[in-house]
LUMPA-90500 format. One line per field, with one value per residue: residue in one letter; x, y, z of N, C-alpha, C in turn; residue number from 1. Coordinates in Angstrom, 2 decimals, decimal comma. Layout:
# residues N
rest <- c(a_...)
n_x <- c(X_...)
n_y <- c(Y_...)
n_z <- c(Z_...)
ca_x <- c(X_...)
ca_y <- c(Y_...)
ca_z <- c(Z_...)
c_x <- c(X_...)
c_y <- c(Y_...)
c_z <- c(Z_...)
nr <- c(NUM_...)
END
This chain:
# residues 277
rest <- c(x_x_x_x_x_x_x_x_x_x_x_x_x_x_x_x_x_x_x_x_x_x_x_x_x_x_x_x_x_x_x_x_x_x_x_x_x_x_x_x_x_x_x_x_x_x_x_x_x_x_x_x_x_x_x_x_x_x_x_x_x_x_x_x_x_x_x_x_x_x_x_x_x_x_x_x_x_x_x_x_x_x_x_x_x_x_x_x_x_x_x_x_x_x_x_x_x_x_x_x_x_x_x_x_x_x_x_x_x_x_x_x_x_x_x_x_x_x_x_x_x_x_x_x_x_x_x_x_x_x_x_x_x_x_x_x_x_x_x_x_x_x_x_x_x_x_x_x_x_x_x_x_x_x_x_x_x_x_x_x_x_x_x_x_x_x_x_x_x_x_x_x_x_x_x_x_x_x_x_x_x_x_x_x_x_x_x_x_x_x_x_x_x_x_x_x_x_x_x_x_x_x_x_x_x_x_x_x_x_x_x_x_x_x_x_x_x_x_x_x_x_x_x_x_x_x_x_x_x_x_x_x_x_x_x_x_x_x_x_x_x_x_x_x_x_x_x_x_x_x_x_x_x_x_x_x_x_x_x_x_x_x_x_x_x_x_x_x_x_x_x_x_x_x_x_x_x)
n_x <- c(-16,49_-19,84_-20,46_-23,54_-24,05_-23,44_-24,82_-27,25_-27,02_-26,31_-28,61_-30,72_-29,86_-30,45_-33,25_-33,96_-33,14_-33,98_-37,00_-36,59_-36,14_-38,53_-40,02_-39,21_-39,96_-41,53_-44,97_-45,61_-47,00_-46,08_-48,55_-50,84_-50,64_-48,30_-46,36_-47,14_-46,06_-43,05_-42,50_-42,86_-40,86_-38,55_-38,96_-38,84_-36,18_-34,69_-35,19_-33,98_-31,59_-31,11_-31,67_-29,10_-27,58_-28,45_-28,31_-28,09_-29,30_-27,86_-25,26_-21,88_-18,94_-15,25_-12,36_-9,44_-6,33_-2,98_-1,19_-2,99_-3,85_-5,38_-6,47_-4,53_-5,61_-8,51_-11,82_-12,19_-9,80_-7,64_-5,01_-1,79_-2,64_-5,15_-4,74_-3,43_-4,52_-5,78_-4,95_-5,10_-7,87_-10,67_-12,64_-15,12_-17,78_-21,13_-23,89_-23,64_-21,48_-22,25_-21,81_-19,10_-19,11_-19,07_-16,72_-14,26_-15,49_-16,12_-17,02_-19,15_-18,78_-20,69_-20,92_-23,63_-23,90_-23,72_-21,88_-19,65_-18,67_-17,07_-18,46_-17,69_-16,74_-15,47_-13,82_-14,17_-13,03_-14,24_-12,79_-12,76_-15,18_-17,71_-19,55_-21,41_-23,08_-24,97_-24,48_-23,34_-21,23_-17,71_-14,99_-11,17_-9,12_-7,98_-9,94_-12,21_-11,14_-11,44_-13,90_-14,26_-14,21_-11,29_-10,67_-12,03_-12,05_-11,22_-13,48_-15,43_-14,42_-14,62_-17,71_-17,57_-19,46_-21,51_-24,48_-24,75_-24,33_-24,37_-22,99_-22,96_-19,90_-18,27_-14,63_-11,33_-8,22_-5,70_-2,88_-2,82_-4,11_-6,46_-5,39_-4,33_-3,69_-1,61_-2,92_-1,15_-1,23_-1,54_-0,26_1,89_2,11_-0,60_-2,61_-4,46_-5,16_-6,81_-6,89_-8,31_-7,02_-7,48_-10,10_-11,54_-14,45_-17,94_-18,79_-19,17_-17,92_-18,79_-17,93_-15,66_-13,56_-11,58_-8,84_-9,47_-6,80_-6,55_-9,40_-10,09_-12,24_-14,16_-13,65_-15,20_-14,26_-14,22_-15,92_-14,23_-13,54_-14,78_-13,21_-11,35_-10,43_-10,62_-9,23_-9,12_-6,29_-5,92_-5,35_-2,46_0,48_0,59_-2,07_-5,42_-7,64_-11,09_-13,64_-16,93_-18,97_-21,01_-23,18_-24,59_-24,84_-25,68_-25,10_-22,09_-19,06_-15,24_-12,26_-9,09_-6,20_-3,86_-3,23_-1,55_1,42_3,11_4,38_3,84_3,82_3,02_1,83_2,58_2,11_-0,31_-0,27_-3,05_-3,67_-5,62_-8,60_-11,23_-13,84)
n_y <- c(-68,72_-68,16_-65,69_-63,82_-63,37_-65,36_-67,40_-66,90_-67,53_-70,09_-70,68_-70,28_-72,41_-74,34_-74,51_-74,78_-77,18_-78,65_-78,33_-79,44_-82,12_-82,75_-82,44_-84,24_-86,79_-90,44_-90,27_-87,66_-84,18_-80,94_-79,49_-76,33_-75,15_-75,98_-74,78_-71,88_-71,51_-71,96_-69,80_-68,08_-68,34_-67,99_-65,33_-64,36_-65,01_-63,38_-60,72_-60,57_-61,39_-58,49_-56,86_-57,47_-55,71_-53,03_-49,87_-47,19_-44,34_-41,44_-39,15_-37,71_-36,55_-35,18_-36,08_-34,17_-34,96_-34,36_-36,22_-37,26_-39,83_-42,19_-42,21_-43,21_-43,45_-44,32_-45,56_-48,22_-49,65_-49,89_-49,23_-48,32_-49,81_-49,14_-46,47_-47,26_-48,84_-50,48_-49,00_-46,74_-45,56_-45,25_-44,93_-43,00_-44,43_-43,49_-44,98_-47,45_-48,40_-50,63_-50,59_-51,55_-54,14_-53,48_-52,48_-53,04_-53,48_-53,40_-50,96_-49,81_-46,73_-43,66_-40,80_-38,17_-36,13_-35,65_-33,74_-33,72_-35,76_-39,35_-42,27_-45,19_-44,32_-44,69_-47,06_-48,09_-49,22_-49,38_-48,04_-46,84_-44,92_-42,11_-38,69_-36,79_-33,66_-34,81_-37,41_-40,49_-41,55_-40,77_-39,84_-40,39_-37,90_-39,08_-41,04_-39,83_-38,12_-39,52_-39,86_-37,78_-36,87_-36,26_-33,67_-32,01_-31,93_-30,25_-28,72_-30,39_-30,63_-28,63_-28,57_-30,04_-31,57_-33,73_-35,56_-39,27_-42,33_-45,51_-49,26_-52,56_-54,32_-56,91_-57,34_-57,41_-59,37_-59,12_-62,02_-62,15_-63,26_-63,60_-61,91_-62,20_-59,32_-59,00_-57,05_-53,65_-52,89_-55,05_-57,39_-59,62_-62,26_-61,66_-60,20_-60,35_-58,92_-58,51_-57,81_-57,91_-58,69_-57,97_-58,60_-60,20_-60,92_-60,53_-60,72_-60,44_-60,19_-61,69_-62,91_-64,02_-67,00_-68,35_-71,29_-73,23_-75,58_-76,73_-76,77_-78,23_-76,67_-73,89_-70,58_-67,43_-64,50_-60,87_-58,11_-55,09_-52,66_-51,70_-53,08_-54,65_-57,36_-58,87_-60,44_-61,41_-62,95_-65,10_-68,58_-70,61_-71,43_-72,46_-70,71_-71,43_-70,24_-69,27_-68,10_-66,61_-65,91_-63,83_-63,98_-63,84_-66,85_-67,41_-67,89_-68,89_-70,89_-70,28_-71,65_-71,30_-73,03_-73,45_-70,14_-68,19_-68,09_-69,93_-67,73_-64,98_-61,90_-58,74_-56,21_-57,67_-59,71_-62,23_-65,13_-66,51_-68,61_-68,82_-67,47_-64,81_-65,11)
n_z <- c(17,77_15,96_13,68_13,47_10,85_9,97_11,01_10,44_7,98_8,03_8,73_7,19_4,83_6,42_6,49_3,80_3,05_4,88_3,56_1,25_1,65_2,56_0,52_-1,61_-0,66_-1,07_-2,58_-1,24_-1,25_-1,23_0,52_0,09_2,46_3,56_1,65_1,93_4,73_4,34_2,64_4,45_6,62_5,05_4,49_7,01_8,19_5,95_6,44_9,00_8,43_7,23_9,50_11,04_9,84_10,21_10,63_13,28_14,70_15,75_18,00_17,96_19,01_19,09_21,35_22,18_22,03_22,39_20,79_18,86_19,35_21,64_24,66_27,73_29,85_30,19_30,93_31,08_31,79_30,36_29,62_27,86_25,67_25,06_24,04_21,60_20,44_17,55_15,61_17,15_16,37_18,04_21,08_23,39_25,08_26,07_26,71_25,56_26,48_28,71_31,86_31,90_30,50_27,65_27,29_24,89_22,19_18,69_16,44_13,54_12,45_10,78_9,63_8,75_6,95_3,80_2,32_3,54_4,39_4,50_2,87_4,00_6,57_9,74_11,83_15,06_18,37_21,42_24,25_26,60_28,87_28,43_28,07_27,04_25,32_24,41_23,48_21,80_21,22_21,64_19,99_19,23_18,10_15,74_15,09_14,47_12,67_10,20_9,66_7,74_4,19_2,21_1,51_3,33_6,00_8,05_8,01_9,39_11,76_12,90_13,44_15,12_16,87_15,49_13,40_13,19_12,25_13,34_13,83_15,44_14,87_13,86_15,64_15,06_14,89_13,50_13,55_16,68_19,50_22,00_24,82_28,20_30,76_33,41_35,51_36,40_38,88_40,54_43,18_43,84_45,84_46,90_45,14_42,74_39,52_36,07_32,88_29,72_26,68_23,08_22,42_20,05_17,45_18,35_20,56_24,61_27,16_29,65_32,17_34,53_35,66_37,63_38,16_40,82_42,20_44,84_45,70_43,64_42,12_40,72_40,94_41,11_39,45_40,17_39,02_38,80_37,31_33,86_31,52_33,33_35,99_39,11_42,03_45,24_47,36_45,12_43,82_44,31_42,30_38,85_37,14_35,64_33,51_32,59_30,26_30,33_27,97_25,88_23,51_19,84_19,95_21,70_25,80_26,39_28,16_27,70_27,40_27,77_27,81_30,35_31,54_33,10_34,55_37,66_38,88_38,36_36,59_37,54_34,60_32,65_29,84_28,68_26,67_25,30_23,33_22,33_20,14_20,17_18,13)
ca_x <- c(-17,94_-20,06_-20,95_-24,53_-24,51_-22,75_-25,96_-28,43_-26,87_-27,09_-30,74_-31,37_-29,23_-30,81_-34,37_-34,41_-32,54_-35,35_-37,93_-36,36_-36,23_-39,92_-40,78_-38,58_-40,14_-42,42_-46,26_-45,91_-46,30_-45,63_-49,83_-50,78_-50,08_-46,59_-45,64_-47,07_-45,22_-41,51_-42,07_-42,82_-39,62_-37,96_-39,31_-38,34_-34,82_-34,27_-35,50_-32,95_-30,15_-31,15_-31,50_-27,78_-26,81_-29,28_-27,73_-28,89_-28,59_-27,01_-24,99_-20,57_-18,24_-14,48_-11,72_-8,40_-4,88_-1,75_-0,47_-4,12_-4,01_-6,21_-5,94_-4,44_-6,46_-9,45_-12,47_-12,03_-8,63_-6,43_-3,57_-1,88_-2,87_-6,23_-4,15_-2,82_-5,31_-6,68_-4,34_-5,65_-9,15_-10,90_-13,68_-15,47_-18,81_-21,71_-24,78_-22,81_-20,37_-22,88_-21,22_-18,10_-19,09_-19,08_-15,25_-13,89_-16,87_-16,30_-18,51_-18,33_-19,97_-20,10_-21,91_-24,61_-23,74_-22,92_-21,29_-18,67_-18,90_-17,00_-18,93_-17,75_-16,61_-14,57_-14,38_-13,85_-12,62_-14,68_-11,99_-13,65_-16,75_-17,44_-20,85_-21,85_-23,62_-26,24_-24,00_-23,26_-19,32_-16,81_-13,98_-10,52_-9,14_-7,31_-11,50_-12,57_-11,00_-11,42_-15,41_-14,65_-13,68_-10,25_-10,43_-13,16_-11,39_-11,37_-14,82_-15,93_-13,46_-15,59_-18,77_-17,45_-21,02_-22,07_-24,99_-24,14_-25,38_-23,60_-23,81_-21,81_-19,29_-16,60_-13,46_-10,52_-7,01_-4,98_-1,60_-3,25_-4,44_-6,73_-4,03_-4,45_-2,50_-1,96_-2,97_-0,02_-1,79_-1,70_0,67_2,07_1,06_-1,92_-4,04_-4,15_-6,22_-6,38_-7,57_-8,40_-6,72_-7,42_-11,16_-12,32_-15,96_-18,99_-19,27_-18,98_-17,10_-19,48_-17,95_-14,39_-13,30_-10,09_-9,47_-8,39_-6,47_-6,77_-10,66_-11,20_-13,54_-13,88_-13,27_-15,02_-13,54_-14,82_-15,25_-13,65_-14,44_-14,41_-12,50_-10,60_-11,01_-9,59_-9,68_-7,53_-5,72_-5,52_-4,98_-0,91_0,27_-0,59_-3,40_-6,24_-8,90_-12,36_-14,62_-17,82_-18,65_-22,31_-23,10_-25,60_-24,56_-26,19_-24,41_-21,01_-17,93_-14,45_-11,88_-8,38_-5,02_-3,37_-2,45_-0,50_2,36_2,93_4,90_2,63_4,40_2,05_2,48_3,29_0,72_0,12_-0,99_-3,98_-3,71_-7,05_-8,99_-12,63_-14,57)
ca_y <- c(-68,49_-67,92_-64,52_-63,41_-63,44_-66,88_-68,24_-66,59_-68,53_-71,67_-71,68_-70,66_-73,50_-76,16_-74,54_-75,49_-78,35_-79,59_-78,40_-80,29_-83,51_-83,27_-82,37_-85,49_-88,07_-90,98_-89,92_-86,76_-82,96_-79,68_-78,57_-74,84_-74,24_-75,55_-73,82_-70,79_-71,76_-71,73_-68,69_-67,02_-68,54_-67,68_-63,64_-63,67_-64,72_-62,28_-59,37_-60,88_-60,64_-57,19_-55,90_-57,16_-54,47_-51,54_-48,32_-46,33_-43,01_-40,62_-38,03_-38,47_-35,45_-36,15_-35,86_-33,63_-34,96_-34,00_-36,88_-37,37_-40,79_-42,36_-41,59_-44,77_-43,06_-44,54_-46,25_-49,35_-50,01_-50,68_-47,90_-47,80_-50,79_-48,15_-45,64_-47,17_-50,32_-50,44_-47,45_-45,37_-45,24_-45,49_-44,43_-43,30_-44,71_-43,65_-45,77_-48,81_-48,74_-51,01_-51,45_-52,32_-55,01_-52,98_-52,40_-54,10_-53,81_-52,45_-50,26_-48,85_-44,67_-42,84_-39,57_-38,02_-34,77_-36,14_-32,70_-33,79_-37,62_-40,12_-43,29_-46,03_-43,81_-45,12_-48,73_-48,26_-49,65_-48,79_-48,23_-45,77_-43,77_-40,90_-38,53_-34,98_-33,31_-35,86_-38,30_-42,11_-41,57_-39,34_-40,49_-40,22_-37,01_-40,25_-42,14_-38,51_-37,79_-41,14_-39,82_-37,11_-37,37_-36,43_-32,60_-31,56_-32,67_-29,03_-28,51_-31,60_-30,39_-26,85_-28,28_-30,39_-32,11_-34,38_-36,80_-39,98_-43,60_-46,47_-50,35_-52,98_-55,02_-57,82_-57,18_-58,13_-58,93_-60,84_-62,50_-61,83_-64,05_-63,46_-61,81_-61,65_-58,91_-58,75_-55,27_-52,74_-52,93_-56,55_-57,42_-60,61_-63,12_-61,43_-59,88_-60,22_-57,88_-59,11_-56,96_-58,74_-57,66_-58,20_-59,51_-60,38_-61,26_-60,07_-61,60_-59,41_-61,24_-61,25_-63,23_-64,80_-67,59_-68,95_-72,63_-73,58_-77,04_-77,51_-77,36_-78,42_-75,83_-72,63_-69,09_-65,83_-62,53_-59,48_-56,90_-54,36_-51,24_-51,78_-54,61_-55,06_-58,44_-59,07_-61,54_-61,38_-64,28_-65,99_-69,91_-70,90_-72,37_-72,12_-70,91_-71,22_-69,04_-69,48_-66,96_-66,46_-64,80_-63,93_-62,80_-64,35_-67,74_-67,48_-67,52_-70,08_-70,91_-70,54_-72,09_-71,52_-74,12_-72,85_-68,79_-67,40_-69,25_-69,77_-66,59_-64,29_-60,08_-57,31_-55,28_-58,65_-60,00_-63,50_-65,22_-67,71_-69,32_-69,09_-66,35_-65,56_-64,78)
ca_z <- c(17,87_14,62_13,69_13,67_9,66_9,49_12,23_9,40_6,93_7,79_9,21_5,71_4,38_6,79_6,29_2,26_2,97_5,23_2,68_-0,13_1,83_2,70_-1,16_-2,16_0,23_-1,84_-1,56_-0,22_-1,59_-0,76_-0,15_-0,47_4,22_4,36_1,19_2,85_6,11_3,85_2,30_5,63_7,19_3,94_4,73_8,46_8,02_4,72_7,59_10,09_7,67_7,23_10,83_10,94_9,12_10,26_11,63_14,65_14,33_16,98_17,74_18,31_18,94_19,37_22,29_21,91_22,68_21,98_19,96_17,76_19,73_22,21_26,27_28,51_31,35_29,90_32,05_30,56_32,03_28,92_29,56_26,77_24,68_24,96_23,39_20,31_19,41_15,89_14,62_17,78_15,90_19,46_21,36_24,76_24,61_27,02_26,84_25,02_27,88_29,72_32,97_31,17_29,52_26,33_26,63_23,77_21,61_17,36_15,74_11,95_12,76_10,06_9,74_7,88_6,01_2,73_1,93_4,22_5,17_3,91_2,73_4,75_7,61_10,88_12,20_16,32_19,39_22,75_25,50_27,38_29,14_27,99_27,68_26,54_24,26_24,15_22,04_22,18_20,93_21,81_19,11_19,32_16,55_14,43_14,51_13,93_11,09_9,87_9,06_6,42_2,87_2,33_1,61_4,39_7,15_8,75_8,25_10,08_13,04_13,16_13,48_16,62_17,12_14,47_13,64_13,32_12,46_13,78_14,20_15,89_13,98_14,80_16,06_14,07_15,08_12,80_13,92_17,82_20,25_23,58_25,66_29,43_30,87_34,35_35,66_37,05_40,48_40,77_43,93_43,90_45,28_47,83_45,12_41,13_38,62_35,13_31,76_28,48_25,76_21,82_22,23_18,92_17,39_18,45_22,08_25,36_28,34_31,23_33,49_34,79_37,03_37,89_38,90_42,26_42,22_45,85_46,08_42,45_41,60_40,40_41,79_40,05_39,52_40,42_37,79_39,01_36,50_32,53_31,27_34,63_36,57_40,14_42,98_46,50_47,83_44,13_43,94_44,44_40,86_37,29_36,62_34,37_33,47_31,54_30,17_29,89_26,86_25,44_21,64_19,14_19,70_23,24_26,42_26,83_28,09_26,39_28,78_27,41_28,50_31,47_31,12_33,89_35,30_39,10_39,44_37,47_37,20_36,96_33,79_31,71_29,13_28,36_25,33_25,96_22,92_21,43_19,65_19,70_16,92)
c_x <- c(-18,42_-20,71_-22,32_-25,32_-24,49_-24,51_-26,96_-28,47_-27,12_-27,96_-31,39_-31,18_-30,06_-32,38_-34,67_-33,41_-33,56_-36,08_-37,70_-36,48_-37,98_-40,68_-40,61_-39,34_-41,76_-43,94_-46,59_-45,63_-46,20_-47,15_-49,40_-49,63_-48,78_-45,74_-45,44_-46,00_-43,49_-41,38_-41,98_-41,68_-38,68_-37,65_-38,67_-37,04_-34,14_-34,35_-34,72_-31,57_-30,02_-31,33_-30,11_-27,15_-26,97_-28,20_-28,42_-28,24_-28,46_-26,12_-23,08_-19,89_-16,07_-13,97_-10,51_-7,34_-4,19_-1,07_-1,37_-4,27_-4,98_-5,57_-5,57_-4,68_-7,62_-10,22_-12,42_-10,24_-7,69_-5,00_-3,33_-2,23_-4,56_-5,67_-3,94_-3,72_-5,72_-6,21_-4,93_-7,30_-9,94_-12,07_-14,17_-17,27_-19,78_-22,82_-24,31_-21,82_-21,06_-22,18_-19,93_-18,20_-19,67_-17,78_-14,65_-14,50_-16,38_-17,02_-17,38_-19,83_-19,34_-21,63_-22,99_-24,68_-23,10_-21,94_-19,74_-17,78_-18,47_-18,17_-18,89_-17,13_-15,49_-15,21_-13,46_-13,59_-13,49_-13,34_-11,97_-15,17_-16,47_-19,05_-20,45_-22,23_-24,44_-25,92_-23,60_-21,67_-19,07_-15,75_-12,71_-10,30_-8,64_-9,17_-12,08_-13,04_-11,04_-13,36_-15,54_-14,00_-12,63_-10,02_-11,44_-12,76_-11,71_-12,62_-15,64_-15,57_-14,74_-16,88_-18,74_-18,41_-21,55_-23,09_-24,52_-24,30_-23,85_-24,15_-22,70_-21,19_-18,54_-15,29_-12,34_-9,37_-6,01_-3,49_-1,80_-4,10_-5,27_-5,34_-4,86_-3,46_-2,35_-2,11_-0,97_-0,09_-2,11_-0,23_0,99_2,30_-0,50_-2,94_-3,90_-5,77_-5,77_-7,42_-7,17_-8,07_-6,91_-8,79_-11,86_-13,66_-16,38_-19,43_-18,90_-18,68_-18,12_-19,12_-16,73_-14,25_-11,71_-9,94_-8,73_-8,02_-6,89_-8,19_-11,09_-12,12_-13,07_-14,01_-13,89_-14,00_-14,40_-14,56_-15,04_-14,17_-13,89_-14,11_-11,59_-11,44_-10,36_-10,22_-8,32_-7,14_-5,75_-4,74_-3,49_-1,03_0,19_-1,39_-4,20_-7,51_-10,01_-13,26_-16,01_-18,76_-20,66_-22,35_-24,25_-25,67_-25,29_-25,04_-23,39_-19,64_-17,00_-13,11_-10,76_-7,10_-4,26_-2,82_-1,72_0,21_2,43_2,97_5,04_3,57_3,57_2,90_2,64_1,63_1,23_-1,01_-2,02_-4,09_-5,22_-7,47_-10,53_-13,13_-16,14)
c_y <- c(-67,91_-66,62_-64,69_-63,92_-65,07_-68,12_-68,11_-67,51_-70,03_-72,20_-71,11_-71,89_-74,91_-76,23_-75,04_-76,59_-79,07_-79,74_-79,45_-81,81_-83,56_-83,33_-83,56_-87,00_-88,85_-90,35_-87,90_-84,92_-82,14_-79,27_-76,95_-74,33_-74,56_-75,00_-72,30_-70,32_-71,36_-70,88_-67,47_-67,23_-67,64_-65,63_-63,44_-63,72_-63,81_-60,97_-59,86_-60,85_-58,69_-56,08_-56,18_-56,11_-53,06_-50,86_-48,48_-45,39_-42,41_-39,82_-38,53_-36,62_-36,23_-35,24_-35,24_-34,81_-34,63_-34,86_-37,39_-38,69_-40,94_-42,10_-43,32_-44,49_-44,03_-45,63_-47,53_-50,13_-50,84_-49,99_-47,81_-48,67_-49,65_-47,18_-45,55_-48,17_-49,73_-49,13_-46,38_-44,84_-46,07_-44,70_-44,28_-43,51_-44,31_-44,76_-47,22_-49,06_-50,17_-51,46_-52,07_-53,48_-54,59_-52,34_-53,39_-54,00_-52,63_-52,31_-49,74_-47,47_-44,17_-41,78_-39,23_-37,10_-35,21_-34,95_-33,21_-34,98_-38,56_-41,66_-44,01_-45,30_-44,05_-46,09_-48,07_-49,40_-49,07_-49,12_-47,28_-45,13_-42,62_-40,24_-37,14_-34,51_-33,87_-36,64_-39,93_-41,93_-39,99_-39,95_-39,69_-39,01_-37,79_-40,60_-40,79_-38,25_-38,55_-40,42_-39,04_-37,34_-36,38_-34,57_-31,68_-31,77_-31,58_-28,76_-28,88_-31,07_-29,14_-27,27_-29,43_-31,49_-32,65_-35,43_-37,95_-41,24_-44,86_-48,38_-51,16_-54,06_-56,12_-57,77_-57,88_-57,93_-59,51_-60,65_-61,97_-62,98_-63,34_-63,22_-61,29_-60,82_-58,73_-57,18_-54,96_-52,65_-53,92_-56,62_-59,05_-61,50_-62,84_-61,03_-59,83_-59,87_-58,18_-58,00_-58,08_-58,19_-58,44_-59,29_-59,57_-60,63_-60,04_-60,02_-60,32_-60,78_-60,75_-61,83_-64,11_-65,33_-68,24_-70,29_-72,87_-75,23_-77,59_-77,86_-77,83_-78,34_-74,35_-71,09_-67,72_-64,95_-61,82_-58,75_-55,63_-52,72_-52,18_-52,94_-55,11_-56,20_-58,64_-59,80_-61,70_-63,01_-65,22_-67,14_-69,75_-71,42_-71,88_-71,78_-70,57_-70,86_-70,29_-68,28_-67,02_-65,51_-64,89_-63,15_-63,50_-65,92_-68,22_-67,13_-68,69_-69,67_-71,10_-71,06_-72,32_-72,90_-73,07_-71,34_-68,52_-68,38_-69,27_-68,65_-65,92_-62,95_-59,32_-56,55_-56,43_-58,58_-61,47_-63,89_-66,83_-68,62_-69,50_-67,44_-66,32_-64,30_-64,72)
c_z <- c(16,55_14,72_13,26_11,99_9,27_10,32_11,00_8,22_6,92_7,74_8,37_4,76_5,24_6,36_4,48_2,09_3,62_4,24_1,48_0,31_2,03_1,49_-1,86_-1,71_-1,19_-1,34_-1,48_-1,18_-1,02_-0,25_0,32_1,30_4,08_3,44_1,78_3,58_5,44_3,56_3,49_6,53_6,08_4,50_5,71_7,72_7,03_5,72_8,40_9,47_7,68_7,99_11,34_10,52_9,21_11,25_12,39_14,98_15,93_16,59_18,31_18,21_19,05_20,62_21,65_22,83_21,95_20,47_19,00_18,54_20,61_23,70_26,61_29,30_31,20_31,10_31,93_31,19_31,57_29,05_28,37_25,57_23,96_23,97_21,74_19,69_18,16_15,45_15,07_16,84_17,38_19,83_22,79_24,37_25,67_27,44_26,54_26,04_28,95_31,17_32,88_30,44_27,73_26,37_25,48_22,55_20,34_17,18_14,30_12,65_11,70_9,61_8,70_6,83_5,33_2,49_2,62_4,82_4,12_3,57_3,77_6,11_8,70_11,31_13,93_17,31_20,62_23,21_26,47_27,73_29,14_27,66_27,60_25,24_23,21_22,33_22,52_22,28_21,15_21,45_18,99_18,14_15,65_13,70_13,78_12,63_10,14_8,77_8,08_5,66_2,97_2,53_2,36_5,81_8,25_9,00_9,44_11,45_13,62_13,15_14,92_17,02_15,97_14,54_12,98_12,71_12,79_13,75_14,46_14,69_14,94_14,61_15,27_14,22_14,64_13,60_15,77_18,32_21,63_24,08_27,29_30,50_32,80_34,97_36,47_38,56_41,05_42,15_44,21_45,05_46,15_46,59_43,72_40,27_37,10_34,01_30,30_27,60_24,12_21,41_21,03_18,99_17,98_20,03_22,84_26,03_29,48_32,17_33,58_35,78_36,66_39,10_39,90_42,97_43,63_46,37_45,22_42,59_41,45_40,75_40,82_40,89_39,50_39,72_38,64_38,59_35,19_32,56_32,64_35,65_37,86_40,97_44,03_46,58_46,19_44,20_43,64_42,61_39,80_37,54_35,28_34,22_32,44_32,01_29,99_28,98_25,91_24,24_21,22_19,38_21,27_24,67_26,44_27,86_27,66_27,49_27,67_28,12_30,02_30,89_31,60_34,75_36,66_39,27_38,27_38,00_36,46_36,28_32,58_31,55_28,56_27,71_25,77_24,90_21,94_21,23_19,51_18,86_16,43)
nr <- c(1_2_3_4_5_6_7_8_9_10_11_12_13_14_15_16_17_18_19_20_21_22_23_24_25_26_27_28_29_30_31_32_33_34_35_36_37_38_39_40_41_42_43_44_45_46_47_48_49_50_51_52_53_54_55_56_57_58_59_60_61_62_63_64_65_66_67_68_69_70_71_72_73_74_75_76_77_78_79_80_81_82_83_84_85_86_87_88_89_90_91_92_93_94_95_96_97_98_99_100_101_102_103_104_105_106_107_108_109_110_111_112_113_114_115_116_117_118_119_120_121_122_123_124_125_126_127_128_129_130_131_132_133_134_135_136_137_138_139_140_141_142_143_144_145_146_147_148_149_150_151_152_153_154_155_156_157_158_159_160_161_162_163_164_165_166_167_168_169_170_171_172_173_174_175_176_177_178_179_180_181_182_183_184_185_186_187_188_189_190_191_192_193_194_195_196_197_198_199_200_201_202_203_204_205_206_207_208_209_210_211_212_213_214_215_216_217_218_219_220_221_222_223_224_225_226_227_228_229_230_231_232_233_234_235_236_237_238_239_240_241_242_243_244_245_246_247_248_249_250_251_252_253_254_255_256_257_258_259_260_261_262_263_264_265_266_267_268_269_270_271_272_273_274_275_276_277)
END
């Protein structure tokens, strides 16, 4: 799926590619309105590149553990893939959480007190809900410390409560594939719970079905909480999933080759073969 910037680009690329064919044609010029008209296309999309990129400021504190890592309690129901993704730079998100379909979802946050604030800041992972102290993030102590420059680190810690600015990014997992893992609480074969793991791009997954050979047709899943998907009695067999996945590109479906084999074991993770972007 094409990122947001890559969409900007082209429908600048096709818009003076039109223009040039209509300037070219025998007969025919440019007059004063549809120059107008190009430069005002020209304007929007230059302002649509550039609300790609805008912050939105807010407020982020972080979470304690033991090991500086992320929790595999989290609401998002990653266990420990929650824990350690993206070098444990992680996050509980409140308002961005939407309903879980903002598990998965990178952000670059990076703070405001130059005195103390690195430049480019911390690149996150949502894999959790999380609220207080009227903030969007509550960041692991690895994403944390990720936001000050190298010899402030302490500082940053002691003021606990920081503002913030943030904006979403795309996900990036090289040598990784869509992995579907089956949950831990999956019971074979009455009732199977499935969590998405290593969702690249920009997109949010709103919606999963699973195909059922004997009525050819297709079966949703029930979201569950967070990234967690489940459905009782699950079709005999292979099966094969498709997602429904919404970002800039509008809403689609991504419908990998068969994922989980007949005799599917909770706790296993299986590679779908495709990656989205």
């Amino acid at each position: 799926m094409a990122s947001d910037n890559a969409l900007v680009g082209y429908s600048s690329r096709k818009t003076l590619h039109d223009a040039s064919r209509f300037c070219s044609r025998k007969g025919m010029a440019l007059n004063p309105q549809h120059y107008f008209l190009l430069l005002l296309t020209l304007a929007l999309l230059s302002e649509l590149c550039l609300a790609q990129d805008a912050y939105v400021t807010t407020r982020a504190t972080y979470y304690g553990s033991p090991d500086c890592l992320g929790t595999p309690f989290g609401a998002c129901g990653y266990g420990e893939y929650g824990r350690t993704v993206n070098n444990a730079q992680v996050c509980g998100v409140s308002r961005l959480y939407r309903n879980g379909s903002g598990c998965g979802a990178c952000y670059q946050v990076r703070c405001k007190h130059p005195q103390y604030c690195s430049e480019e800041g911390t690149k996150v992972v949502a894999t959790d809900y999380g609220q207080g102290h009227d903030t969007d993030f509550i960041l692991s102590v690895r994403a944390y410390a990720k936001l000050a420059k190298p010899n402030v680190v302490a500082e940053l810690f002691a003021a606990g409560v920081i503002e913030v600015e943030y904006r979403r990014i795309p996900c990036s997992y090289p040598g990784y594939n869509l992995l579907v893992k089956v949950h831990e609480h999956s019971k074979y074969p009455f009732y199977l719970a499935i969590v998405i793991l290593y969702q690249g791009g920009t997109s949010d997954i709103v919606a999963v079905e699973v195909y059922e050979e004997s009525c050819k047709q297709w079966r949703g899943l029930r979201r569950a909480y967070g990234a967690v998907w489940d459905i009782a009695n699950p079709p005999k067999g292979t099966l094969a999933f498709r997602f429904q996945v919404s970002g800039s590109a509008g809403v689609q479906w991504v419908q990998p080759n068969t994922v989980l084999p007949s005799e599917w074991k909770a706790g296993v993770a299986y590679d779908t073969a495709i990656q989205l972007t």
